[in-house]
ZAMARGU-4260 file (C-alpha; in steps of 0.2 Angstrom, whole numbers, plus 5000, padded with zeros to 4 digits):
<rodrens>
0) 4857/4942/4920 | 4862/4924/4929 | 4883/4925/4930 | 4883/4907/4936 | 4887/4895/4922
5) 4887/4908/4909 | 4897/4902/4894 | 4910/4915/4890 | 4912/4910/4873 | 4895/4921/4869
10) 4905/4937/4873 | 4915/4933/4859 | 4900/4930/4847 | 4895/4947/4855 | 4910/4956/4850
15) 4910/4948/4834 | 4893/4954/4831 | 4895/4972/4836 | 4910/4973/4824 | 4901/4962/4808
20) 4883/4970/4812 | 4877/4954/4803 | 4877/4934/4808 | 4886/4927/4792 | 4900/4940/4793
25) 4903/4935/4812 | 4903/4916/4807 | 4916/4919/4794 | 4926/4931/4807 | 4925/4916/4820
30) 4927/4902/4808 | 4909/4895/4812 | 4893/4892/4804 | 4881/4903/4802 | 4869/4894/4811
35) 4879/4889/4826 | 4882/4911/4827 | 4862/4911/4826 | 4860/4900/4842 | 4873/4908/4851
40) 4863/4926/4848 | 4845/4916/4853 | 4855/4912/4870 | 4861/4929/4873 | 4845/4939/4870
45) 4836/4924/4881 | 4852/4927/4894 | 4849/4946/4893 | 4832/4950/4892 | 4833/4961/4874
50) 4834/4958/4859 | 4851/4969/4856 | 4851/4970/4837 | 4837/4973/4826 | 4838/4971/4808
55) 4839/4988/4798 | 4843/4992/4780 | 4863/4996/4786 | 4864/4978/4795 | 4861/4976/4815
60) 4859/4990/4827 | 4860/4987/4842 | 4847/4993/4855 | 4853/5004/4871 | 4856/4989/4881
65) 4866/4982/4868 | 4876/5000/4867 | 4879/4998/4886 | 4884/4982/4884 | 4896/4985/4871
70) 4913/4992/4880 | 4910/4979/4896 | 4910/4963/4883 | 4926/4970/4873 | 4932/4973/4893
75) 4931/4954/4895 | 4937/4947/4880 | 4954/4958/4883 | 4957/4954/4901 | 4951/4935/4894
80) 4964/4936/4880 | 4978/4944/4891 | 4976/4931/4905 | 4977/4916/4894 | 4993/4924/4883
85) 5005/4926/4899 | 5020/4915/4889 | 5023/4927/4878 | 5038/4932/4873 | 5046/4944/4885
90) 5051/4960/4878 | 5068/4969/4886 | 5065/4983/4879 | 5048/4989/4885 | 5049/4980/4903
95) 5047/4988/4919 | 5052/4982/4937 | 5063/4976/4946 | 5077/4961/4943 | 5083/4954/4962
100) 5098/4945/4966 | 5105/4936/4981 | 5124/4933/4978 | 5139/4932/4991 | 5148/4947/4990
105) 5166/4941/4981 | 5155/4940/4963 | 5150/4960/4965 | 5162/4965/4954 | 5166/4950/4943
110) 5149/4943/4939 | 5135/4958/4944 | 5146/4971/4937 | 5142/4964/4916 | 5125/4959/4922
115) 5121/4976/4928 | 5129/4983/4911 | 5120/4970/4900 | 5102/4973/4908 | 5106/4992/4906
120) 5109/4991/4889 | 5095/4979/4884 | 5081/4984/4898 | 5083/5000/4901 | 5068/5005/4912
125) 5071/4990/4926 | 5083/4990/4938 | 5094/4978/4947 | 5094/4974/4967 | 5108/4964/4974
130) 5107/4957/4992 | 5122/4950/5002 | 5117/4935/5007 | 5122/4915/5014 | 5115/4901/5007
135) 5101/4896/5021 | 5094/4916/5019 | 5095/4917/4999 | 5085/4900/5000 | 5073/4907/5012
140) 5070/4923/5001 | 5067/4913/4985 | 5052/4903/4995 | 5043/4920/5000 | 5050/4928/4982
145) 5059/4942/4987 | 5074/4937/4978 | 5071/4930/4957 | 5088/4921/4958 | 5102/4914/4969
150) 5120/4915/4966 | 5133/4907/4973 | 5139/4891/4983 | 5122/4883/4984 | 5125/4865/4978
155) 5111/4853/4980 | 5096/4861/4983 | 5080/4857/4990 | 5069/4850/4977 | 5057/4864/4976
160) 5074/4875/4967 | 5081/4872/4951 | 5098/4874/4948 | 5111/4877/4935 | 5132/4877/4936
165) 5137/4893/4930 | 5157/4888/4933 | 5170/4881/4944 | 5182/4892/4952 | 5197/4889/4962
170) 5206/4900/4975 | 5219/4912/4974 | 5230/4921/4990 | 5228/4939/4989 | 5241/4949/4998
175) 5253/4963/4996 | 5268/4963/4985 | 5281/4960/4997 | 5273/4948/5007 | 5284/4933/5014
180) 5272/4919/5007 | 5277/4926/4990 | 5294/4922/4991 | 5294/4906/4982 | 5289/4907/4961
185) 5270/4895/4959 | 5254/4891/4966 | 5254/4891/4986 | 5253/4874/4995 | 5241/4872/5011
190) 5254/4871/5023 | 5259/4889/5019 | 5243/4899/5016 | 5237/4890/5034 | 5255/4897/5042
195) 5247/4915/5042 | 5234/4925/5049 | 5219/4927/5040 | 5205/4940/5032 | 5192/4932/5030
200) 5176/4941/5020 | 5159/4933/5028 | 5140/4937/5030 | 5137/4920/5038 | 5129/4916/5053
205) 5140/4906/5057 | 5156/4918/5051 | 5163/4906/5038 | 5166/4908/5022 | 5166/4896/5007
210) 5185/4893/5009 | 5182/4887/5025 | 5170/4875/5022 | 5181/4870/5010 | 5196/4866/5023
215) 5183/4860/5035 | 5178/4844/5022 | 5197/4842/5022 | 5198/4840/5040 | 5207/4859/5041
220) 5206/4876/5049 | 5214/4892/5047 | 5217/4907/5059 | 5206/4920/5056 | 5213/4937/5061
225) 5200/4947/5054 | 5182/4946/5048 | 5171/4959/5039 | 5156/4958/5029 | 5160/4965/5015
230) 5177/4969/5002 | 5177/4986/5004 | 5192/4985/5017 | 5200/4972/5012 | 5212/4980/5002
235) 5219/4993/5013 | 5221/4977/5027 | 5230/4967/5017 | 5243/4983/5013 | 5246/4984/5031
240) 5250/4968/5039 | 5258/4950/5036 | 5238/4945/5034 | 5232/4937/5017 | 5216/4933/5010
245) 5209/4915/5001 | 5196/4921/4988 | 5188/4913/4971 | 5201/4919/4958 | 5189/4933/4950
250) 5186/4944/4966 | 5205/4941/4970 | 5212/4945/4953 | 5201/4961/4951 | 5207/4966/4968
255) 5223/4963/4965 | 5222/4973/4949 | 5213/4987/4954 | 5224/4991/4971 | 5242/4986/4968
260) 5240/4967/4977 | 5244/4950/4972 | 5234/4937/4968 | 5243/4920/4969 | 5233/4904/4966
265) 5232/4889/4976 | 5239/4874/4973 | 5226/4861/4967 | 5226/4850/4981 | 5212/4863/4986
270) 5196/4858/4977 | 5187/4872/4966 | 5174/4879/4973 | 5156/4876/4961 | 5145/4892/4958
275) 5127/4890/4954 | 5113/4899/4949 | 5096/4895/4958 | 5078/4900/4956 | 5060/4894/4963
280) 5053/4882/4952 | 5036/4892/4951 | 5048/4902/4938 | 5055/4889/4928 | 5042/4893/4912
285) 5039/4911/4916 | 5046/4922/4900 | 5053/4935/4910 | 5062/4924/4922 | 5067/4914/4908
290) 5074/4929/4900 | 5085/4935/4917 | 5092/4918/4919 | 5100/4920/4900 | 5109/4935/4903
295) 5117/4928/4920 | 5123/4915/4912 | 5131/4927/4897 | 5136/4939/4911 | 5146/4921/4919
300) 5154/4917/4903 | 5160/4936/4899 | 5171/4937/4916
</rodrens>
């Protein structure tokens, strides 16, 4: 059999015809004529060298080619079929895989925490891989797709990246309970949170965290005492020392909650800080993408 140029659309005659074992019933099945069915079977018994049904008093039968061709012409129109059906609907339920995230690591508890619930209520067979990241590394990792989506810090993107505001988010001082700073009642001004030394929480390269930028674009700086990569030890630093800590208000208020600190917010000469979600635009239709984008954004709106 020739494969070049071979018109696909006779498989499905073939199929038609091994299910109807007669021509008019396969142009009723396919919504054709019966005539049109007719050419389609002169094509494939020129294409294939056999006749492949006879007529008997039961309908068609097929000959032994036509048996051996039965199961490999069913094989195409499914793998056909699948291949063009690819947007539809995504089912929780029965997926498989693997959902990836790049986030910095003060929305761990606040945002990943009701994701990773939601996803193991709803998708119970996938699992969910958070990495640390910065923004020029998450970006990186959404070009070569290791990573579905980017969270965080990352406004205006490069144009190949769609993105979407989750929220704004201002700052809050985290510290001890008998801190100094705390000695006045309201919201802390610059002046004072820049009087103290700092822990500062970064995976940068360049060891800066957001806040920073943030003083940085108002011609600012702090003193930075001590930097890690990570919240894990902030809160038994913060216990011991006149140090405090500027984070989002989330990670600094279910830090404060959960280890006996305080969470005092800034005062609002400090801009918020805006936290998007990103993804590749290669995703932007995918169902299953789609899907994962949605619950992020209910997991944002639940914290």
């Amino acid at each position: 059999m020739q494969s070049r140029n071979f018109d696909l659309n006779l498989f499905k005659v073939l199929v038609a015809l091994f299910e109807e074992r007669s021509v008019s019933r396969a142009a009723v099945k396919l919504g054709r004529t019966q005539s049109a069915i007719s050419n389609s079977l002169r094509k494939l018994r020129a294409i294939m060298n056999d006749p492949l049904f006879v007529r008997s008093p039961e309908g068609l039968t097929l000959t032994p080619k036509a048996r051996k061709l039965e199961e490999q012409a069913r094989a195409v129109i499914r793998i056909t079929e699948a291949a063009l059906s690819w947007n539809e609907e995504f089912d929780p339920a029965n997926a498989t895989g693997q959902f990836r995230i790049g986030a910095p690591d003060r929305l761990g508890l606040p945002v990943i925490l009701p994701l990773f619930q939601s996803l193991h209520a709803l998708t119970p067979n996938t699992s969910l891989h958070l990495m640390t990241t910065d923004r020029e590394k998450a970006l990186s990792m959404l070009d070569t797709d290791r990573l579905d989506l980017v969270f965080g810090w990352i406004d205006d993107p490069p144009a190949r990246f769609e993105s979407l505001l989750m929220f704004r988010e201002r700052f809050a001082c985290l510290c001890r309970k008998d801190h100094p700073i705390l000695r006045n009642d309201g919201s802390l001004g610059l002046r004072e949170i820049l009087s103290f030394p700092h822990l500062v929480v970064s995976v940068a390269a360049d060891n800066k965290a957001a806040f920073d930028l943030v003083l940085a674009r108002m011609g600012e700086e702090r003193d930075t005492a001590i930097l890690v990569p990570h919240f894990l030890m902030v809160p038994n630093l913060l216990k011991e020392d006149h140090l405090i800590g500027v984070y989002t208000e989330r990670i600094a208020e279910r830090l404060a909650r959960d280890f006996d600190l305080v969470a005092r917010p800034l005062s609002p000469e400090v801009e918020p800080l805006d936290q998007y979600m990103v993804w590749h635009r290669r995703y932007e239709s995918d169902p299953r993408h789609r899907w994962f984008r949605e619950q992020m954004a209910l997991a944002c709106r639940q914290t």
